[in-house]
MARGU-765628 format. One record per residue: residue number from 1; x, y, z of N, C-alpha, C, O in turn. Coordinates in pm, whole numbers. Example, Ala and Ser with C-alpha at 12.3 -4.5 7.8 and 13.67 -1.06 7.14 Angstrom:
<pts>
+-----+--------+--------+--------+--------+---------+--------+--------+--------+--------+--------+--------+--------+
: pos :  neast : nnorth :    nup : caeast : canorth :   caup :  ceast : cnorth :    cup :  oeast : onorth :    oup :
+-----+--------+--------+--------+--------+---------+--------+--------+--------+--------+--------+--------+--------+
:   1 :   1319 :   -569 :    780 :   1230 :    -450 :    780 :   1320 :   -330 :    780 :   1424 :   -332 :    846 :
:   2 :   1285 :   -225 :    708 :   1367 :    -106 :    714 :   1290 :      3 :    787 :   1341 :    114 :    804 :
+-----+--------+--------+--------+--------+---------+--------+--------+--------+--------+--------+--------+--------+
</pts>
This chain:
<pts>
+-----+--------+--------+--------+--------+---------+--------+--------+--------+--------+--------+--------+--------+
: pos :  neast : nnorth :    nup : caeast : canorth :   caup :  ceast : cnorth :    cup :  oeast : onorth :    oup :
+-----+--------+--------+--------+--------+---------+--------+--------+--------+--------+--------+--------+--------+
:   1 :   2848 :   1958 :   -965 :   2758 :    1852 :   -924 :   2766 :   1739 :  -1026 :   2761 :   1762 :  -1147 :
:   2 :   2784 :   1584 :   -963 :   2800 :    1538 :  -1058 :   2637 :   1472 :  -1119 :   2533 :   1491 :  -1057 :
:   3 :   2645 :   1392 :  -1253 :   2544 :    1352 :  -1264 :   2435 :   1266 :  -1232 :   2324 :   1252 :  -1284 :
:   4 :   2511 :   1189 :  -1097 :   2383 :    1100 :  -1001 :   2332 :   1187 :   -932 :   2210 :   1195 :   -945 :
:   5 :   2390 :   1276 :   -846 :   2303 :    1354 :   -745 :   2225 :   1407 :   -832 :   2114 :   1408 :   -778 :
:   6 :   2213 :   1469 :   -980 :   2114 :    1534 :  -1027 :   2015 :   1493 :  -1088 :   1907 :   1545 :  -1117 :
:   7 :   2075 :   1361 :  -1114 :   1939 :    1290 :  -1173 :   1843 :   1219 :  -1075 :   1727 :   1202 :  -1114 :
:   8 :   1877 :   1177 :   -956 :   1840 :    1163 :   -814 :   1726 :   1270 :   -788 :   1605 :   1258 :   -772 :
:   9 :   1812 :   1379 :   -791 :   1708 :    1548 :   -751 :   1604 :   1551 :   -821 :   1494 :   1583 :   -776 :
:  10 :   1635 :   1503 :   -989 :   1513 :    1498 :  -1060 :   1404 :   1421 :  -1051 :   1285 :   1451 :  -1063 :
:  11 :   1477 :   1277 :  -1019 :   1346 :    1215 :   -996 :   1258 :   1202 :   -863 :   1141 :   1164 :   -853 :
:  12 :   1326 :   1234 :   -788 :   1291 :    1291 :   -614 :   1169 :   1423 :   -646 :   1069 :   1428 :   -574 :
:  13 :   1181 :   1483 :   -711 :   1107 :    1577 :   -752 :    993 :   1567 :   -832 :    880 :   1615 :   -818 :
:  14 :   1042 :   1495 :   -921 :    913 :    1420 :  -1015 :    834 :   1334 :   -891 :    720 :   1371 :   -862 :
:  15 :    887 :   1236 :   -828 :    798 :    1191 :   -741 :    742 :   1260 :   -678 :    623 :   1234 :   -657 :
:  16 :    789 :   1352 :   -634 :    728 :    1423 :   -486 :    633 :   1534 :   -540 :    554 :   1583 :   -459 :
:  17 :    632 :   1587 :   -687 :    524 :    1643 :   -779 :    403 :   1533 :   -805 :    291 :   1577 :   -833 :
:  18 :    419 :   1426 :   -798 :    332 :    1289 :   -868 :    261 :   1280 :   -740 :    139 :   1272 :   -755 :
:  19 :    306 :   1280 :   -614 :    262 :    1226 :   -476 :    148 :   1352 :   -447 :     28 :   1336 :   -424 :
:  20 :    229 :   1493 :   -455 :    146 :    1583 :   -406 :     44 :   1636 :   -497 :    -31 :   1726 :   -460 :
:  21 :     37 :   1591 :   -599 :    -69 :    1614 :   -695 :   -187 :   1493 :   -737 :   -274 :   1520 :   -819 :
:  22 :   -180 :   1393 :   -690 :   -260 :    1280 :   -654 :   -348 :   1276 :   -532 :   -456 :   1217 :   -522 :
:  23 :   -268 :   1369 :   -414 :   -311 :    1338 :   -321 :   -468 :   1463 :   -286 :   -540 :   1460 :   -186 :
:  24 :   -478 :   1537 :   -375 :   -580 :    1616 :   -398 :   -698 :   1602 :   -490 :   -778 :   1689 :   -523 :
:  25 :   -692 :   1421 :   -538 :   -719 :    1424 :   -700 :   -881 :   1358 :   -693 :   -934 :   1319 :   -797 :
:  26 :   -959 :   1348 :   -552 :  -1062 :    1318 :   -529 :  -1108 :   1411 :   -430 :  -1053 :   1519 :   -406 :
:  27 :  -1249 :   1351 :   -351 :  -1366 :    1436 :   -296 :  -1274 :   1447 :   -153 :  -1253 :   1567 :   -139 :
:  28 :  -1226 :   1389 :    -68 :  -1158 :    1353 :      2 :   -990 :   1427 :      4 :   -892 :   1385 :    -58 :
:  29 :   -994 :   1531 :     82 :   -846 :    1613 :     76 :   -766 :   1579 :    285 :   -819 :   1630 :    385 :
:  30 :   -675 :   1512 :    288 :   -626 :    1480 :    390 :   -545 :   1560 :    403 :   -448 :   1557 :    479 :
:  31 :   -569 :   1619 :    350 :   -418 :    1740 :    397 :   -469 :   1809 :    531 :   -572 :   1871 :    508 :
:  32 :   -425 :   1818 :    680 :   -487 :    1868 :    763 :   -507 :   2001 :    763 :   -605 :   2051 :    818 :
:  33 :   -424 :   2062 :    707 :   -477 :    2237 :    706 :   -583 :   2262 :    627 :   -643 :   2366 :    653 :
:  34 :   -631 :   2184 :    520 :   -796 :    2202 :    449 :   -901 :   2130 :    483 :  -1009 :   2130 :    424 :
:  35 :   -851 :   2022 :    650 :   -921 :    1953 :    683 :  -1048 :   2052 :    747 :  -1028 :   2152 :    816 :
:  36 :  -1205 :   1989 :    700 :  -1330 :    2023 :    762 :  -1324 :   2048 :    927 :  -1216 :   2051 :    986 :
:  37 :  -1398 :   2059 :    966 :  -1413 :    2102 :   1089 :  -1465 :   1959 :   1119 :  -1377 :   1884 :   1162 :
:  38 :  -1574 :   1912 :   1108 :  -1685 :    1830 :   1090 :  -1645 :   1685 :    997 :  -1735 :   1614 :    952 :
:  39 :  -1502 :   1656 :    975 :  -1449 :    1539 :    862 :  -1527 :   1397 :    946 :  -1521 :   1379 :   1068 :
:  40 :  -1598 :   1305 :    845 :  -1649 :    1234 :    902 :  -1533 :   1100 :    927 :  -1431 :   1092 :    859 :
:  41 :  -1575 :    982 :   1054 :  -1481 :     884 :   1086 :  -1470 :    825 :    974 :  -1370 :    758 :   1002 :
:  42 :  -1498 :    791 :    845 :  -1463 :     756 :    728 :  -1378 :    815 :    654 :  -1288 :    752 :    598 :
:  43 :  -1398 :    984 :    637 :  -1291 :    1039 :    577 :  -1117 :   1001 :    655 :  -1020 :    948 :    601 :
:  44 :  -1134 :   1060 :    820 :  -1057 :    1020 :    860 :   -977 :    879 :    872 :   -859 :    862 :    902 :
:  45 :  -1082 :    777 :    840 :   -939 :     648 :    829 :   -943 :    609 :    730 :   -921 :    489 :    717 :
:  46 :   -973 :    694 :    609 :   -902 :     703 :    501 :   -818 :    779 :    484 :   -740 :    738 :    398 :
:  47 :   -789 :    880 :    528 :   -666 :    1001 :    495 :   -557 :    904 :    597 :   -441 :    891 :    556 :
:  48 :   -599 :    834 :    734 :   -504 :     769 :    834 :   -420 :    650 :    760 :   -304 :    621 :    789 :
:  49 :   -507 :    580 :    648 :   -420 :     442 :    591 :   -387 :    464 :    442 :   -434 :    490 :    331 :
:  50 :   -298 :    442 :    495 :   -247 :     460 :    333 :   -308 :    360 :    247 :   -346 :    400 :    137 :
:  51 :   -330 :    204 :    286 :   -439 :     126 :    174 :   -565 :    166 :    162 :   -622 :    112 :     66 :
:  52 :   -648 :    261 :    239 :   -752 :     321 :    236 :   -740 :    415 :    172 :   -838 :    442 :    102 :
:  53 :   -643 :    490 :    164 :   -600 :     636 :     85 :   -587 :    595 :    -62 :   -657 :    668 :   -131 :
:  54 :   -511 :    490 :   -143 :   -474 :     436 :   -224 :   -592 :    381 :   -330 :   -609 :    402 :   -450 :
:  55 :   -658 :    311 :   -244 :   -768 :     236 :   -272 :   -913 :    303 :   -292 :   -993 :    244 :   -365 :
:  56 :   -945 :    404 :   -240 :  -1023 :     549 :   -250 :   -978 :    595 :   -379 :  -1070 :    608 :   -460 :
:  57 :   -855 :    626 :   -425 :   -795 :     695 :   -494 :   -823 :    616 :   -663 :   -845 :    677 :   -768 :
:  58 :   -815 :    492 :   -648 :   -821 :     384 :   -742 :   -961 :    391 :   -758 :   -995 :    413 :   -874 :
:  59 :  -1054 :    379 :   -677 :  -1209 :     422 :   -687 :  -1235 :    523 :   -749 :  -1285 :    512 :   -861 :
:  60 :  -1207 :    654 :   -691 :  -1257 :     794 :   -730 :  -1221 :    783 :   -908 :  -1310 :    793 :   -992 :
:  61 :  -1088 :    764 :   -939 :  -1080 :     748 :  -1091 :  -1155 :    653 :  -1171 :  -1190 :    661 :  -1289 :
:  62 :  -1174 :    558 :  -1082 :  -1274 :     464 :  -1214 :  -1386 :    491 :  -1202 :  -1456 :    452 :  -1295 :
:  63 :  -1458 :    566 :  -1089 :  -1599 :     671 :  -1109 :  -1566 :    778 :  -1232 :  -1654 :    797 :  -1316 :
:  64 :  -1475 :    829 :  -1240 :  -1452 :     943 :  -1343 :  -1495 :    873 :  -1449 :  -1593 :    895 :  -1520 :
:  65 :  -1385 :    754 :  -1456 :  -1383 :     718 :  -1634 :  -1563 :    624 :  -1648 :  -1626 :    603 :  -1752 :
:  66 :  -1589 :    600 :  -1559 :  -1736 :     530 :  -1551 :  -1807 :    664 :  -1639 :  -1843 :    681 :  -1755 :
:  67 :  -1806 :    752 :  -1509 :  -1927 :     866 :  -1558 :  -1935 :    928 :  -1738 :  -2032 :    953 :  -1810 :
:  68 :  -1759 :    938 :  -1767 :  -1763 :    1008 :  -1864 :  -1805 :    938 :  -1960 :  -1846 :   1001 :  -2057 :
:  69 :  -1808 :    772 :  -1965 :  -1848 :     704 :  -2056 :  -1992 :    635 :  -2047 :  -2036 :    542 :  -2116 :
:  70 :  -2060 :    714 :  -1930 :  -2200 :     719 :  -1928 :  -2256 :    603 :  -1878 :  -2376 :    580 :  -1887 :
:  71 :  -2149 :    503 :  -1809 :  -2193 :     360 :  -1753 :  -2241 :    369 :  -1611 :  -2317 :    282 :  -1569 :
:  72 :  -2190 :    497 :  -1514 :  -2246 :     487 :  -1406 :  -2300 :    633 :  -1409 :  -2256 :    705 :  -1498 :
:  73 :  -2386 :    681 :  -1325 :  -2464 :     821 :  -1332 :  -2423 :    908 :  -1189 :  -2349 :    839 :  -1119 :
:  74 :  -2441 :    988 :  -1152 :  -2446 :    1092 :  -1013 :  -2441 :   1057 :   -912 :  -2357 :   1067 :   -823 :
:  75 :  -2599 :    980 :   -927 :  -2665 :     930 :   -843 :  -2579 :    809 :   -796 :  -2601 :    762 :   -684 :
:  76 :  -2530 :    782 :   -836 :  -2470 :     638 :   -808 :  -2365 :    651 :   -754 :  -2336 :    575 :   -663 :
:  77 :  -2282 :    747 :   -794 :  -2180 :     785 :   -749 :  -2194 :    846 :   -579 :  -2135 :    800 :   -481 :
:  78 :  -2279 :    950 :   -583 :  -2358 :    1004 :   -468 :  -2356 :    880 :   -364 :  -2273 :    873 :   -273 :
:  79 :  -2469 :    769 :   -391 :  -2513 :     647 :   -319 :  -2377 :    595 :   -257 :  -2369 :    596 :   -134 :
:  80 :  -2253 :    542 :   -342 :  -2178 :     549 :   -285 :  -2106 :    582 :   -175 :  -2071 :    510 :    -82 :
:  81 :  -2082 :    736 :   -200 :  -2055 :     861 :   -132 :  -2098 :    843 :     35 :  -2026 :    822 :    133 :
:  82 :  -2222 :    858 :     26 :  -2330 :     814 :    147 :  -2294 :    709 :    200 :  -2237 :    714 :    309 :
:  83 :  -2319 :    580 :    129 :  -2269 :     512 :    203 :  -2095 :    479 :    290 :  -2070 :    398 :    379 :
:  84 :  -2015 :    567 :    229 :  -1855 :     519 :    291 :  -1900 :    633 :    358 :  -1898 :    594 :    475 :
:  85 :  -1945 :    769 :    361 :  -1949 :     842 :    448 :  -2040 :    799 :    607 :  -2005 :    845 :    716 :
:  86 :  -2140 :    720 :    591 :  -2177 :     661 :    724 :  -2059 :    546 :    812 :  -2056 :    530 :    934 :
:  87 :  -1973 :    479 :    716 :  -1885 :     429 :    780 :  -1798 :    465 :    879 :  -1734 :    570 :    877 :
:  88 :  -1792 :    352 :    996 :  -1731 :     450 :   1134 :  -1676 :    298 :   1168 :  -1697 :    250 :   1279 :
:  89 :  -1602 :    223 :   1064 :  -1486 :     152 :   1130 :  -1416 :    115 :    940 :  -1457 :    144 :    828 :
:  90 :  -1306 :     46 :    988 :  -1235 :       7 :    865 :  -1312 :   -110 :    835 :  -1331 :    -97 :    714 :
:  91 :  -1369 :   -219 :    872 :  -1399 :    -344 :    837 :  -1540 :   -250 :    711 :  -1540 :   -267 :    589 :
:  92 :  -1625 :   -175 :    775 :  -1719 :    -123 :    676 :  -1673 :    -32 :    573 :  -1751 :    -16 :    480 :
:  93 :  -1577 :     23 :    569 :  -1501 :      77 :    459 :  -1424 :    -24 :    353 :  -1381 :     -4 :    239 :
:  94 :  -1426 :   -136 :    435 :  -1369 :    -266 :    376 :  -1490 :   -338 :    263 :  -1476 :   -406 :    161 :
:  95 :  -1595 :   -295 :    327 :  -1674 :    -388 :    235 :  -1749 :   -316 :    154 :  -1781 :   -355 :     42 :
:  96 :  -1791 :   -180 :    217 :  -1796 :     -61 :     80 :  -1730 :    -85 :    -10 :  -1779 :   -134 :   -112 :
:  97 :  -1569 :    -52 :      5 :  -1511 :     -34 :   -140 :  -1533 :   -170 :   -234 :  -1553 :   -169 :   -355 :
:  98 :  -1521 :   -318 :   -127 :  -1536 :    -436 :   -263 :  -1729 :   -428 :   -289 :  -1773 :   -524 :   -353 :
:  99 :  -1816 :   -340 :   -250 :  -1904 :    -353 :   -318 :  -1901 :   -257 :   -402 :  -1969 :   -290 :   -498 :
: 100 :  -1863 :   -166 :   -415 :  -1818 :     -79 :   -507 :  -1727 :   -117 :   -643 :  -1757 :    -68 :   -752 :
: 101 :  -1626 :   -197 :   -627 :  -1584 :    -278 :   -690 :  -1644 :   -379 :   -748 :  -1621 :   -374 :   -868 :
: 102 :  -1722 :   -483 :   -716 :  -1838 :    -544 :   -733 :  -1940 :   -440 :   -818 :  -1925 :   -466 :   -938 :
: 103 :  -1996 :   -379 :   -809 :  -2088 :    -290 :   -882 :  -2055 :   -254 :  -1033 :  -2122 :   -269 :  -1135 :
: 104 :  -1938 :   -203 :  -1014 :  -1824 :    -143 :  -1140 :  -1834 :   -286 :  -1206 :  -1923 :   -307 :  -1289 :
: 105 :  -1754 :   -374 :  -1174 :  -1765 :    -513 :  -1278 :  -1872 :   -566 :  -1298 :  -1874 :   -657 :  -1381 :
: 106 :  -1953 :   -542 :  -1255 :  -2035 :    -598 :  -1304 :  -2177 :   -500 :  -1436 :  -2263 :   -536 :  -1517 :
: 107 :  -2136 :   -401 :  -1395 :  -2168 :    -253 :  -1485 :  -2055 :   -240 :  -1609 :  -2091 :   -201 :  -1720 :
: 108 :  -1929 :   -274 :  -1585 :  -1870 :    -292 :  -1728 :  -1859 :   -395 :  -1833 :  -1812 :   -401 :  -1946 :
: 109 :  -1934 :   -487 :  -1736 :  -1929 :    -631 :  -1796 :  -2032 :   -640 :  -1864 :  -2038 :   -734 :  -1943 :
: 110 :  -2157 :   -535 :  -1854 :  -2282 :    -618 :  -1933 :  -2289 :   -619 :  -2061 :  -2247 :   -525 :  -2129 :
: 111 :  -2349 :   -736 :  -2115 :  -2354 :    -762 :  -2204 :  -2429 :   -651 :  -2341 :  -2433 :   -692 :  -2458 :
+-----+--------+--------+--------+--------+---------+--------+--------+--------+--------+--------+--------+--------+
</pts>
Protein backbone atom coordinates (compact mmCIF):
# COMPACT_ATOMS: atom_id res chain seq x y z
CA UNK A 1 0.00 0.00 0.00
CA UNK A 2 1.36 3.02 -0.93
CA UNK A 3 1.57 6.09 1.25
CA UNK A 4 -1.48 8.31 -0.02
CA UNK A 5 -4.05 5.67 0.29
CA UNK A 6 -2.88 5.37 3.93
CA UNK A 7 -2.68 8.55 4.96
CA UNK A 8 -6.17 9.19 3.24
CA UNK A 9 -7.48 6.00 5.51
CA UNK A 10 -6.10 7.87 8.37
CA UNK A 11 -7.56 10.87 8.06
CA UNK A 12 -11.00 9.46 6.76
CA UNK A 13 -10.97 7.84 10.05
CA UNK A 14 -9.95 10.57 12.21
CA UNK A 15 -12.83 12.38 10.63
CA UNK A 16 -15.33 9.92 10.78
CA UNK A 17 -14.15 9.34 14.76
CA UNK A 18 -14.51 13.43 15.14
CA UNK A 19 -18.10 13.31 13.31
CA UNK A 20 -19.38 10.31 15.31
CA UNK A 21 -18.28 11.47 18.55
CA UNK A 22 -19.70 15.06 18.33
CA UNK A 23 -22.71 13.92 17.18
CA UNK A 24 -23.67 12.53 20.74
CA UNK A 25 -22.00 15.48 22.55
CA UNK A 26 -25.38 17.22 23.71
CA UNK A 27 -29.06 16.65 25.21
CA UNK A 28 -30.26 15.96 21.75
CA UNK A 29 -29.07 12.35 20.16
CA UNK A 30 -30.33 12.03 16.32
CA UNK A 31 -29.20 8.94 15.86
CA UNK A 32 -32.60 7.14 14.96
CA UNK A 33 -32.11 3.90 16.75
CA UNK A 34 -31.86 5.94 20.31
CA UNK A 35 -34.47 8.08 18.94
CA UNK A 36 -37.50 8.68 21.82
CA UNK A 37 -40.66 7.47 21.04
CA UNK A 38 -42.22 10.88 21.87
CA UNK A 39 -38.96 13.24 20.12
CA UNK A 40 -40.43 16.60 20.09
CA UNK A 41 -40.91 18.75 16.39
CA UNK A 42 -37.88 20.70 17.62
CA UNK A 43 -35.68 17.90 18.36
CA UNK A 44 -36.62 16.58 15.05
CA UNK A 45 -35.64 19.61 12.78
CA UNK A 46 -32.77 19.77 14.48
CA UNK A 47 -31.38 16.26 14.04
CA UNK A 48 -33.17 16.99 10.06
CA UNK A 49 -30.68 20.24 9.36
CA UNK A 50 -27.57 20.09 9.53
CA UNK A 51 -27.37 24.17 10.37
CA UNK A 52 -29.71 23.34 13.17
CA UNK A 53 -27.62 20.32 14.18
CA UNK A 54 -24.36 22.43 14.05
CA UNK A 55 -25.66 25.38 15.62
CA UNK A 56 -27.35 23.38 18.70
CA UNK A 57 -24.06 21.85 18.94
CA UNK A 58 -22.16 25.35 19.13
CA UNK A 59 -24.87 26.23 21.85
CA UNK A 60 -24.83 23.13 24.00
CA UNK A 61 -20.87 23.79 24.42
CA UNK A 62 -20.96 27.33 25.29
CA UNK A 63 -23.73 26.35 28.00
CA UNK A 64 -20.99 23.92 29.31
CA UNK A 65 -18.21 26.42 29.40
CA UNK A 66 -20.92 29.15 30.75
CA UNK A 67 -22.00 26.79 33.62
CA UNK A 68 -18.58 25.66 34.64
CA UNK A 69 -17.48 29.17 35.00
CA UNK A 70 -20.56 29.96 36.96
CA UNK A 71 -21.91 32.77 34.47
CA UNK A 72 -25.06 30.97 33.56
CA UNK A 73 -26.96 28.53 36.18
CA UNK A 74 -29.47 25.25 35.49
CA UNK A 75 -32.11 27.07 35.52
CA UNK A 76 -31.24 28.95 32.67
CA UNK A 77 -30.04 26.48 30.84
CA UNK A 78 -33.39 24.44 31.59
CA UNK A 79 -35.47 27.85 30.43
CA UNK A 80 -33.78 27.50 27.37
CA UNK A 81 -34.34 23.87 26.97
CA UNK A 82 -38.20 24.59 27.32
CA UNK A 83 -38.27 26.98 25.30
CA UNK A 84 -36.59 25.27 21.82
CA UNK A 85 -38.44 22.29 23.04
CA UNK A 86 -42.00 24.06 22.49
CA UNK A 87 -40.73 25.02 19.06
CA UNK A 88 -42.72 23.44 16.14
CA UNK A 89 -41.23 25.30 13.11
CA UNK A 90 -37.60 26.37 12.05
CA UNK A 91 -38.30 30.19 11.93
CA UNK A 92 -38.87 29.68 16.07
CA UNK A 93 -35.85 27.63 16.46
CA UNK A 94 -34.38 30.48 14.48
CA UNK A 95 -34.99 32.98 16.96
CA UNK A 96 -34.47 30.82 20.06
CA UNK A 97 -31.03 30.11 19.24
CA UNK A 98 -30.14 34.13 18.38
CA UNK A 99 -31.84 34.80 21.72
CA UNK A 100 -29.83 32.46 23.25
CA UNK A 101 -26.96 33.88 21.66
CA UNK A 102 -28.06 37.29 22.63
CA UNK A 103 -28.33 36.21 26.33
CA UNK A 104 -24.71 34.58 26.38
CA UNK A 105 -23.21 38.05 25.11
CA UNK A 106 -24.55 39.82 26.88
CA UNK A 107 -23.90 37.59 30.27
CA UNK A 108 -20.17 37.49 29.21
CA UNK A 109 -19.94 40.93 28.57
CA UNK A 110 -20.88 42.38 31.95
CA UNK A 111 -19.08 44.58 33.30
Amino acid sequence: MSRFPRRALLCLSTATFALSSGAHATDIDCDPAAAPARQTTAHRLICESALFSMGYQRIYAEQQRMLKAGSVTEADIATFRAKRDRCDSAACLDTTFREWKSFAGRVNHKP
